[in-house]
N, CA, C and O atoms as a GROMACS GRO file, in nm:
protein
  472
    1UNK      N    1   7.177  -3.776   5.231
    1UNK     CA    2   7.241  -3.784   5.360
    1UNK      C    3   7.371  -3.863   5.347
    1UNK      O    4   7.385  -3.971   5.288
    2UNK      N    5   7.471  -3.786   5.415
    2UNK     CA    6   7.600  -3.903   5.444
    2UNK      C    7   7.599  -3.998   5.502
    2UNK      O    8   7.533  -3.998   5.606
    3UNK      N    9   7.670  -4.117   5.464
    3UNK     CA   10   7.724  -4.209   5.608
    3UNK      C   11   7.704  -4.137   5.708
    3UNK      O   12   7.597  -4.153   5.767
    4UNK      N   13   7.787  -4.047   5.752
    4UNK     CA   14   7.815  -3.995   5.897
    4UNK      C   15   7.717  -3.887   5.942
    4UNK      O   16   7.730  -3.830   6.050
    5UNK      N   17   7.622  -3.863   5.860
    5UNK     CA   18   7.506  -3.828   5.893
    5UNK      C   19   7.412  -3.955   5.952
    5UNK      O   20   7.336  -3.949   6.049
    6UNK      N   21   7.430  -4.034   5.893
    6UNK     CA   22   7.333  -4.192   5.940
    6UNK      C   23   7.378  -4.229   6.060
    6UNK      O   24   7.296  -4.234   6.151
    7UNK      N   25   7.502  -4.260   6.081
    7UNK     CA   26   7.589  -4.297   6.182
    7UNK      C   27   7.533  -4.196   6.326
    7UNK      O   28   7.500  -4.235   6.437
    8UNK      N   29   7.537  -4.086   6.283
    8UNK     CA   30   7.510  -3.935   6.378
    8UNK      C   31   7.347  -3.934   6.433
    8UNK      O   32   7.308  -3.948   6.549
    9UNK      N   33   7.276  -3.917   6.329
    9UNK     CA   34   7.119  -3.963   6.403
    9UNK      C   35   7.090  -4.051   6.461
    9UNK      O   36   7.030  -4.034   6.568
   10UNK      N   37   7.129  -4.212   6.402
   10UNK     CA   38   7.110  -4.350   6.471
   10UNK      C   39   7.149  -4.373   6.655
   10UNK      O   40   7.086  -4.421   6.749
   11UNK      N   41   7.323  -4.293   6.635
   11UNK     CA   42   7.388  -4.282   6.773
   11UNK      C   43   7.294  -4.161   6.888
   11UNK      O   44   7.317  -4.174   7.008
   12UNK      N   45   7.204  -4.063   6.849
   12UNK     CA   46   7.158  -3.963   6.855
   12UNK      C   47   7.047  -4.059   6.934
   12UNK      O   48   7.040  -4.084   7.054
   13UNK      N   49   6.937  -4.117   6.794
   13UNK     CA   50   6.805  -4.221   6.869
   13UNK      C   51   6.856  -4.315   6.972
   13UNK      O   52   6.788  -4.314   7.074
   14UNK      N   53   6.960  -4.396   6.972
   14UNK     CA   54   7.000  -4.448   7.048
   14UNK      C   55   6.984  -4.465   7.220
   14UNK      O   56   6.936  -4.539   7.305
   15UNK      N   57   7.069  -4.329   7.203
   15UNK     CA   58   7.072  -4.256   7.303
   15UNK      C   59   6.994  -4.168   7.359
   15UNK      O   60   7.042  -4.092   7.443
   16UNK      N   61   6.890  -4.162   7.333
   16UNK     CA   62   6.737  -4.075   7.391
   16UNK      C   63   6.784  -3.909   7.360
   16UNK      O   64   6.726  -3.822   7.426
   17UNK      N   65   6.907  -3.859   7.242
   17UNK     CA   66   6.848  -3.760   7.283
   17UNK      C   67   6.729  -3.698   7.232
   17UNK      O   68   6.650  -3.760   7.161
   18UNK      N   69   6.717  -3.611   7.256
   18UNK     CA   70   6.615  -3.504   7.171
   18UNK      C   71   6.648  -3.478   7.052
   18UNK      O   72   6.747  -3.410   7.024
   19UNK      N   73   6.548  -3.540   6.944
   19UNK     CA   74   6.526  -3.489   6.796
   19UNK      C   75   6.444  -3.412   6.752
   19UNK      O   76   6.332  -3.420   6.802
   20UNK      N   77   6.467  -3.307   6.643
   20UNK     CA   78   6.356  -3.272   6.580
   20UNK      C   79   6.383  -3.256   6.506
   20UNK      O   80   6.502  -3.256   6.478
   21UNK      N   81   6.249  -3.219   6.390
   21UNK     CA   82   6.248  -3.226   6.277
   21UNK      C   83   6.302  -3.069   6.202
   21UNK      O   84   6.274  -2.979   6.281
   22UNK      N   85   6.348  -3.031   6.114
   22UNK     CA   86   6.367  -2.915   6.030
   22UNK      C   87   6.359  -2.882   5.935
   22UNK      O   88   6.251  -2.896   5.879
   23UNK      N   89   6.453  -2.831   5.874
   23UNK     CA   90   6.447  -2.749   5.734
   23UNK      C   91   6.572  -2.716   5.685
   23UNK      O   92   6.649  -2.681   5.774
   24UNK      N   93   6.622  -2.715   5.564
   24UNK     CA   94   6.692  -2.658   5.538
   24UNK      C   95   6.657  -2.598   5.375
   24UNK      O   96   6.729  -2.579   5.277
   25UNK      N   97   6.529  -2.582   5.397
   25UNK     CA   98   6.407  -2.534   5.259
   25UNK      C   99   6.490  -2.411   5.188
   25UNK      O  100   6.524  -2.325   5.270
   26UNK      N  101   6.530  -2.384   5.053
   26UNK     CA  102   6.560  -2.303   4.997
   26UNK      C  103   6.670  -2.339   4.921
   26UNK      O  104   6.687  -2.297   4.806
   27UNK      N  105   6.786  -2.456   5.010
   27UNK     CA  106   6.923  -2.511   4.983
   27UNK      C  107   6.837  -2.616   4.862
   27UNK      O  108   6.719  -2.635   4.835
   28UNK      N  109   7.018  -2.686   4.792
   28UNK     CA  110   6.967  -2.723   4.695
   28UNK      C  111   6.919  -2.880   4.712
   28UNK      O  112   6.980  -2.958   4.785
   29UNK      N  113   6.841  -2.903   4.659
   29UNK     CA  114   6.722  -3.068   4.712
   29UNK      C  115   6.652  -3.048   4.818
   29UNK      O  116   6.608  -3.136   4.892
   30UNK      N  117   6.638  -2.920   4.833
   30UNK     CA  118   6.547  -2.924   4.988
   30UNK      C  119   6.425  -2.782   4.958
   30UNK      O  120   6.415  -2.674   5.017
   31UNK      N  121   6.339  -2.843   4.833
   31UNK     CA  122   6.258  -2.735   4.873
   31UNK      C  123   6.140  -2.688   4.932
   31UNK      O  124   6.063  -2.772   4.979
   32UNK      N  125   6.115  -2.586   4.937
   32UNK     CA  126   6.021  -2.501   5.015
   32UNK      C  127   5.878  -2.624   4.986
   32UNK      O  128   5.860  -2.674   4.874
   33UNK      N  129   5.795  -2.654   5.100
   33UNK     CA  130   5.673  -2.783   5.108
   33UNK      C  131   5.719  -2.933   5.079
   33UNK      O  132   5.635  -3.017   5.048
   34UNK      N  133   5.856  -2.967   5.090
   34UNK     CA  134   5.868  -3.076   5.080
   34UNK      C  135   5.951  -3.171   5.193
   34UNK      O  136   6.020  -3.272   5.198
   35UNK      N  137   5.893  -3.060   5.283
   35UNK     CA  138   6.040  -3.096   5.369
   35UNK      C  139   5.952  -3.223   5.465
   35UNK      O  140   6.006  -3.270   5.564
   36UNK      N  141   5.834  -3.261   5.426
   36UNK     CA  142   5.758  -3.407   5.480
   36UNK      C  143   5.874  -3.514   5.474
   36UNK      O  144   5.866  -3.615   5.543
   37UNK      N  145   5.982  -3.492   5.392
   37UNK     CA  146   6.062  -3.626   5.333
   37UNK      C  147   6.113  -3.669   5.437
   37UNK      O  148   6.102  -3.789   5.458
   38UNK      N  149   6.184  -3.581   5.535
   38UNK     CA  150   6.225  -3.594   5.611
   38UNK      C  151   6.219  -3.660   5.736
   38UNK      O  152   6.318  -3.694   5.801
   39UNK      N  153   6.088  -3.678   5.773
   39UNK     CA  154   6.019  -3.786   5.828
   39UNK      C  155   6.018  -3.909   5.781
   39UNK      O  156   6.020  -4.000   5.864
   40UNK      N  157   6.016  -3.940   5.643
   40UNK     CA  158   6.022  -4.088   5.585
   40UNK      C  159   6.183  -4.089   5.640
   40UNK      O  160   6.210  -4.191   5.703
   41UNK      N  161   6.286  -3.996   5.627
   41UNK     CA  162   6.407  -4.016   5.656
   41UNK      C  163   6.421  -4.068   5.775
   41UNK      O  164   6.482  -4.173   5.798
   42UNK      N  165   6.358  -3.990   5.867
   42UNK     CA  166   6.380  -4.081   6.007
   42UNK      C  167   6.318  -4.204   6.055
   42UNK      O  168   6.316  -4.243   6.171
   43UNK      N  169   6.277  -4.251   5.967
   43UNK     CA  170   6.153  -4.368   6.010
   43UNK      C  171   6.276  -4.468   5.926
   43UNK      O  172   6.329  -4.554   5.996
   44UNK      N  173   6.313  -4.459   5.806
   44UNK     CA  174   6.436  -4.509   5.745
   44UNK      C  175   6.567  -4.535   5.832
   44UNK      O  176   6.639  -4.622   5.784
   45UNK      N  177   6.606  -4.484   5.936
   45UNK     CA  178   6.687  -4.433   5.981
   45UNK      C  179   6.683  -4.502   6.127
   45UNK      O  180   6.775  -4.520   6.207
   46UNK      N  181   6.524  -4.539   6.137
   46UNK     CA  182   6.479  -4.600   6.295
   46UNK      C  183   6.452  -4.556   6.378
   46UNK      O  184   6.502  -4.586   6.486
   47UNK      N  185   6.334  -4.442   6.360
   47UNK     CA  186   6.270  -4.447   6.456
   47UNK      C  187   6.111  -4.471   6.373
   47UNK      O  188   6.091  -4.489   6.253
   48UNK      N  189   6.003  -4.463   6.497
   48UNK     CA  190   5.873  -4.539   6.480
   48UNK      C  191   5.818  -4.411   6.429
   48UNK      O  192   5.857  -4.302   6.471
   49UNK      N  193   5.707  -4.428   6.320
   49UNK     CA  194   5.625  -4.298   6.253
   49UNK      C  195   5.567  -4.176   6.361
   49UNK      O  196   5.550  -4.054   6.354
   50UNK      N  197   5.548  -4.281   6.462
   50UNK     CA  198   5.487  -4.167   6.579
   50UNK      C  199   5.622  -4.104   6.702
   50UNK      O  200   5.608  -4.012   6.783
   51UNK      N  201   5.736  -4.182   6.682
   51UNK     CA  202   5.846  -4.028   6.682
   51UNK      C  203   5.865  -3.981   6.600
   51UNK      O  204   5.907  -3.872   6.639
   52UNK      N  205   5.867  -3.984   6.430
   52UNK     CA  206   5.921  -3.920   6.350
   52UNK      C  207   5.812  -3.789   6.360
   52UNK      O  208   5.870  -3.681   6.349
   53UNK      N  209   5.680  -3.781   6.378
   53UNK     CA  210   5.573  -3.718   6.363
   53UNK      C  211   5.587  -3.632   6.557
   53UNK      O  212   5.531  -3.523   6.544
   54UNK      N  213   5.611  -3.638   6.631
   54UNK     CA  214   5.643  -3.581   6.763
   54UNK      C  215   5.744  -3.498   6.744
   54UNK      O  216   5.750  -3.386   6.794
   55UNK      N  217   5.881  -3.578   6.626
   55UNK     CA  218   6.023  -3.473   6.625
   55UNK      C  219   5.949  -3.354   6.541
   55UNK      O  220   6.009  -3.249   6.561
   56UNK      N  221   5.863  -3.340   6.473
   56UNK     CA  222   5.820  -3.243   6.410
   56UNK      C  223   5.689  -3.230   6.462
   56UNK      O  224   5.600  -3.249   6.378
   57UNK      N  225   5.654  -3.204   6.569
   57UNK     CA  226   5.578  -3.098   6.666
   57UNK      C  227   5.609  -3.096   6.811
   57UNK      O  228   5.658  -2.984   6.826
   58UNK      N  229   5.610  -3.141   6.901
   58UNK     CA  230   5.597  -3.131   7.023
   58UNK      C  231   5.749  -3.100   7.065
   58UNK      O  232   5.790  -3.015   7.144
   59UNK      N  233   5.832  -3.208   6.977
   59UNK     CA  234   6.017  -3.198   7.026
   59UNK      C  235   6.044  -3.052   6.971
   59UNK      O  236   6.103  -2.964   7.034
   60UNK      N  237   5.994  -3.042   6.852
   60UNK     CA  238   6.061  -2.936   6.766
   60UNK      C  239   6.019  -2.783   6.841
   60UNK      O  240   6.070  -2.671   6.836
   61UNK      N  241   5.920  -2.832   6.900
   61UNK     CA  242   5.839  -2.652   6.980
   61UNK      C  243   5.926  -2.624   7.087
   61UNK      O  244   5.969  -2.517   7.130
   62UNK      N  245   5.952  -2.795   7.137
   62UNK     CA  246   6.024  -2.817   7.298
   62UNK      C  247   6.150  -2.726   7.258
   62UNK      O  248   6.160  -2.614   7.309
   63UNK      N  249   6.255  -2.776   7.160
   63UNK     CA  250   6.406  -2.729   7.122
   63UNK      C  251   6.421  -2.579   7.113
   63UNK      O  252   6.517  -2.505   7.130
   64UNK      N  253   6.255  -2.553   7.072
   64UNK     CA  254   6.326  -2.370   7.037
   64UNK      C  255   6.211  -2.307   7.107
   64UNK      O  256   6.148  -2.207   7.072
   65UNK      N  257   6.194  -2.380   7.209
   65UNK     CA  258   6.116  -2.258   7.349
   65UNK      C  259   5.999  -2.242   7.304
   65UNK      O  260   5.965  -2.128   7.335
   66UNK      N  261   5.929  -2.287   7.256
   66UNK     CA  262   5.790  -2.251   7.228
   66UNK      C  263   5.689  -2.351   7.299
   66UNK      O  264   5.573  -2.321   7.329
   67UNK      N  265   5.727  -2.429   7.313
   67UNK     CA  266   5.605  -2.579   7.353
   67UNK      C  267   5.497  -2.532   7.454
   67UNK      O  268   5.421  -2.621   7.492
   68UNK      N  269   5.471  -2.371   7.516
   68UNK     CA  270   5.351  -2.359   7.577
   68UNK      C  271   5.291  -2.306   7.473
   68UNK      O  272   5.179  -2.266   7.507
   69UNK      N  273   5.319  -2.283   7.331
   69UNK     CA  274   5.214  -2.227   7.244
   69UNK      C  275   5.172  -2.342   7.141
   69UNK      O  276   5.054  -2.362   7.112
   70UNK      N  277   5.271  -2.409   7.093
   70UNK     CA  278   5.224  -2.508   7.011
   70UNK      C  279   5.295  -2.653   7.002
   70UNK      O  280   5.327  -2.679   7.118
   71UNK      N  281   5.328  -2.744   6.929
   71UNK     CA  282   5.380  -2.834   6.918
   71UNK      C  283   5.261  -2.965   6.965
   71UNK      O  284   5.296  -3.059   6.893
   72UNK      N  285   5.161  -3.006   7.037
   72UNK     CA  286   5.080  -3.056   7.164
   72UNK      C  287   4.904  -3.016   7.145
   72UNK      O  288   4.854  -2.906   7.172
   73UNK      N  289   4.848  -3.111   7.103
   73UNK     CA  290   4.701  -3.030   7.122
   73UNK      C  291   4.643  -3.008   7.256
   73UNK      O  292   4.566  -3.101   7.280
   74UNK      N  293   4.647  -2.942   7.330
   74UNK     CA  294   4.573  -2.882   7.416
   74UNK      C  295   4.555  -2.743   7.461
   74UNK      O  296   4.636  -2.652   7.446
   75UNK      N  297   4.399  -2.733   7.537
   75UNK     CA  298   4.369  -2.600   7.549
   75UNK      C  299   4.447  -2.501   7.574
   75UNK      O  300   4.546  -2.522   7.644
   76UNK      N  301   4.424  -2.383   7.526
   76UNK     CA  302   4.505  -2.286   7.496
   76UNK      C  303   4.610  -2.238   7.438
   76UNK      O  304   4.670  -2.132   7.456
   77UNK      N  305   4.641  -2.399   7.308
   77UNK     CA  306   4.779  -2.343   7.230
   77UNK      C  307   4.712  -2.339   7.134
   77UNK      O  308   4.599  -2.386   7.144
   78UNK      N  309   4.757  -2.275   6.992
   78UNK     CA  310   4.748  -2.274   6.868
   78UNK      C  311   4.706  -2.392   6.822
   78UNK      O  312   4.797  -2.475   6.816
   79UNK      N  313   4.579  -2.438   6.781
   79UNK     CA  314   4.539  -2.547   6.701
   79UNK      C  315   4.588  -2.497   6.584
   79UNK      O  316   4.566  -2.377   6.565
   80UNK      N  317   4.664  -2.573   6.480
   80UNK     CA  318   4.692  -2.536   6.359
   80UNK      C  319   4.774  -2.708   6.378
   80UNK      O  320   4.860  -2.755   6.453
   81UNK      N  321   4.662  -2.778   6.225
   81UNK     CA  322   4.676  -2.881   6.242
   81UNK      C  323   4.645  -2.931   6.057
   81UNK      O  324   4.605  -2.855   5.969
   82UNK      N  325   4.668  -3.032   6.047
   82UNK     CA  326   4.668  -3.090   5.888
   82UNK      C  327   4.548  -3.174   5.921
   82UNK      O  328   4.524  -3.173   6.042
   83UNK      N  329   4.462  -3.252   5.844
   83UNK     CA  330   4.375  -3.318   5.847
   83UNK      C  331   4.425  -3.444   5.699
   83UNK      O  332   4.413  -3.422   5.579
   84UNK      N  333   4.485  -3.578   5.770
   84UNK     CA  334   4.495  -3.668   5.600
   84UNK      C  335   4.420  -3.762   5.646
   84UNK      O  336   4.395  -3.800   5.760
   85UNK      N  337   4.364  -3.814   5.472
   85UNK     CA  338   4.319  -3.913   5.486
   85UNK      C  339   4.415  -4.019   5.471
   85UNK      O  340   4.508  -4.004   5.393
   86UNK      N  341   4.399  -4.143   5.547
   86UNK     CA  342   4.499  -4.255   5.576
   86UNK      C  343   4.589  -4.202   5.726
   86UNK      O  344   4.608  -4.086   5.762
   87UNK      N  345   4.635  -4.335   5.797
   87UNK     CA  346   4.713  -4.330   5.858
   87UNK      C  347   4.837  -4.331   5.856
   87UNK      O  348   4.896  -4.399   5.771
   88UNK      N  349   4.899  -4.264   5.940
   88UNK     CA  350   5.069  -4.201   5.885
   88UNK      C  351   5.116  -4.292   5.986
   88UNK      O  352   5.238  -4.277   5.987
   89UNK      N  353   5.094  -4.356   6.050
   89UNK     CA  354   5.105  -4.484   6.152
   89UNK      C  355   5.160  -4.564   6.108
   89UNK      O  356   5.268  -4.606   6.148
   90UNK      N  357   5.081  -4.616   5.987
   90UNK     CA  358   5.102  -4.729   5.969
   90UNK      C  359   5.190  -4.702   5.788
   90UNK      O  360   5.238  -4.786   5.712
   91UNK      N  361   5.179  -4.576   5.779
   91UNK     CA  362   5.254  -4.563   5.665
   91UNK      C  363   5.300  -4.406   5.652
   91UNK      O  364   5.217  -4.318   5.629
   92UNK      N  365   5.458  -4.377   5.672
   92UNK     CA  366   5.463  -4.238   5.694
   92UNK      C  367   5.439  -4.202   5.559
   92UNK      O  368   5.322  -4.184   5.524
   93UNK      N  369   5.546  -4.187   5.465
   93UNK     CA  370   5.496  -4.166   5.371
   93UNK      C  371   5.403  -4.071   5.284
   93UNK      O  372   5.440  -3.982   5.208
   94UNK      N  373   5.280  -4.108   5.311
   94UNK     CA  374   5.117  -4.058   5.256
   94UNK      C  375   5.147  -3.888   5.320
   94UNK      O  376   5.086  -3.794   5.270
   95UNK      N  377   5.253  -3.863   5.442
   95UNK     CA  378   5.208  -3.723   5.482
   95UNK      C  379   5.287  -3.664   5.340
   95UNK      O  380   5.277  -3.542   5.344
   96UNK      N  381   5.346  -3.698   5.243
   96UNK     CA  382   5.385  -3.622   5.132
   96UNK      C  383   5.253  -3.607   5.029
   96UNK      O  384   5.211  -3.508   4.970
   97UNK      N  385   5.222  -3.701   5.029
   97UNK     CA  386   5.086  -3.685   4.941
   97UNK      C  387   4.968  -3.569   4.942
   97UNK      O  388   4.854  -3.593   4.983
   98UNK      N  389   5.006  -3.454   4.897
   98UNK     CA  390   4.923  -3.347   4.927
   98UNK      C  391   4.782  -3.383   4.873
   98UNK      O  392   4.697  -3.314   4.930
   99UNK      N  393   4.721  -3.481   4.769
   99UNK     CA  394   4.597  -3.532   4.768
   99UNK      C  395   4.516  -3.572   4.859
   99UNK      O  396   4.395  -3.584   4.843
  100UNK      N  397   4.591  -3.601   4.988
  100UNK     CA  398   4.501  -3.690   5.110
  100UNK      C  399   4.513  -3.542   5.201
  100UNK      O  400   4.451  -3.565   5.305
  101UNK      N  401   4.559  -3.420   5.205
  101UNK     CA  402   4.532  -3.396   5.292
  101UNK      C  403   4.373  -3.326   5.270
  101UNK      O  404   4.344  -3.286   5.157
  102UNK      N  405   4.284  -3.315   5.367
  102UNK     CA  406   4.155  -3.281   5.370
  102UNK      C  407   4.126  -3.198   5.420
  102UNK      O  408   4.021  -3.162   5.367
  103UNK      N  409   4.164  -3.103   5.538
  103UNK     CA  410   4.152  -3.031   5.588
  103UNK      C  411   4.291  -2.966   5.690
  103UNK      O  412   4.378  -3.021   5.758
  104UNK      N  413   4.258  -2.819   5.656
  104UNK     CA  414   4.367  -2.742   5.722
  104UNK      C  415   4.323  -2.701   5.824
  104UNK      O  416   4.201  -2.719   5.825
  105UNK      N  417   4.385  -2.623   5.971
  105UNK     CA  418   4.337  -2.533   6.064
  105UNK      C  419   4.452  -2.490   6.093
  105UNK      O  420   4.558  -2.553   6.093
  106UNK      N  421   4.427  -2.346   6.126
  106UNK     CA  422   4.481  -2.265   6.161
  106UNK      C  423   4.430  -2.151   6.259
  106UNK      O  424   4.351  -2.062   6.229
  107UNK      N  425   4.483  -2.168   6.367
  107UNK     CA  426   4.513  -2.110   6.532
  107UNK      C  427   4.298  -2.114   6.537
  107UNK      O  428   4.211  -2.028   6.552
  108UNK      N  429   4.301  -2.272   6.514
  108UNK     CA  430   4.127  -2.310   6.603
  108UNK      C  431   4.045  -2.272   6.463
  108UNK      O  432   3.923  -2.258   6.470
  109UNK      N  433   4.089  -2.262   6.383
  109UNK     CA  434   3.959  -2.200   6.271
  109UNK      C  435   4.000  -2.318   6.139
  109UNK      O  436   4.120  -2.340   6.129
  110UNK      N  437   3.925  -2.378   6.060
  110UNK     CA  438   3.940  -2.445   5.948
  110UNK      C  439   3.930  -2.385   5.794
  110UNK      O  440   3.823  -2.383   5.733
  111UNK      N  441   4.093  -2.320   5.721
  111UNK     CA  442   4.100  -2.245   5.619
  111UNK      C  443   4.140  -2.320   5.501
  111UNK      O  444   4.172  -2.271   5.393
  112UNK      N  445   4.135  -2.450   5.533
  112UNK     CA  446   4.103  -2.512   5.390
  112UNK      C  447   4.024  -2.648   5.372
  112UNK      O  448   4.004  -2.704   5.480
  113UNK      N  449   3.979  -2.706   5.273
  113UNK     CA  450   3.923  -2.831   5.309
  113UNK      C  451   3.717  -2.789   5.353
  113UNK      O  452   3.669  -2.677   5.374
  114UNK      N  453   3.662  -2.890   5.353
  114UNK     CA  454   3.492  -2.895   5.368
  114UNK      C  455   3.476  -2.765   5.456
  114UNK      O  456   3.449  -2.657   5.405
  115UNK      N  457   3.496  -2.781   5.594
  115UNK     CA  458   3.482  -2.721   5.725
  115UNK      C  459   3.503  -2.575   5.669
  115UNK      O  460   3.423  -2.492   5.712
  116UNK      N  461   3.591  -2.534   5.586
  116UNK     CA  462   3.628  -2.378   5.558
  116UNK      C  463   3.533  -2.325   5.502
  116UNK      O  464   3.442  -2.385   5.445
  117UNK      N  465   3.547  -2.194   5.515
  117UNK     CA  466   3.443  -2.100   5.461
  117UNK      C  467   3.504  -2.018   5.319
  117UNK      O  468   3.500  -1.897   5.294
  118UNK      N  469   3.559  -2.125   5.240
  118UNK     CA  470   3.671  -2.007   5.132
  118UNK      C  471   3.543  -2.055   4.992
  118UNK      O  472   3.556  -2.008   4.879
   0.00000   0.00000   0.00000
């Protein structure tokens, strides 16, 4: 990230607007399953693990029109959810650690991890 990338998000949190999280998966240092970093970026950057973890669901569904299907656990959207062990609370981080995660779901059904049927 640039200076004026730092400068640009910070003035951004600041100011309440709306963040979310993305991608730019494929470009070069940014690849495809790693884009968790990005969250340590914003927690670096100042905000708290549990906005960095909201800009990548609930904000991010909000920004591109989707938030009555997913982003939010409640009835009737797409459960499709990660399961880690440890708290990302108290340490973002660990969501890179593909060892802790334990269980997958996808839209209400569990396809990886104990709970699955694979």
């Amino acid at each position: 990230m640039t200076k004026r990338h730092h400068v640009s998000f910070k003035n951004a949190l600041r100011d309440g607007i709306q963040i979310a999280m993305g991608t730019d998966a494929g470009t070069p240092f940014n690849f495809h399953g790693e884009n968790a970093q990005e969250l340590e970026r914003m927690v670096a950057l100042g905000m708290s693990p549990m906005q960095a973890i909201l800009a990548s669901t609930s904000a991010a569904a909000h920004l591109i029109g989707i938030q009555d299907q997913v982003g939010t656990i409640e009835k009737g959207k797409s459960a499709d959810l990660l399961l880690f062990k440890g708290n990302p609370l108290r340490s973002i981080d660990l969501l890179r650690d593909r060892s802790r995660i334990i269980g997958v779901m996808q839209s209400g059904r569990f396809v990886a991890g104990p709970l699955s049927k694979t």
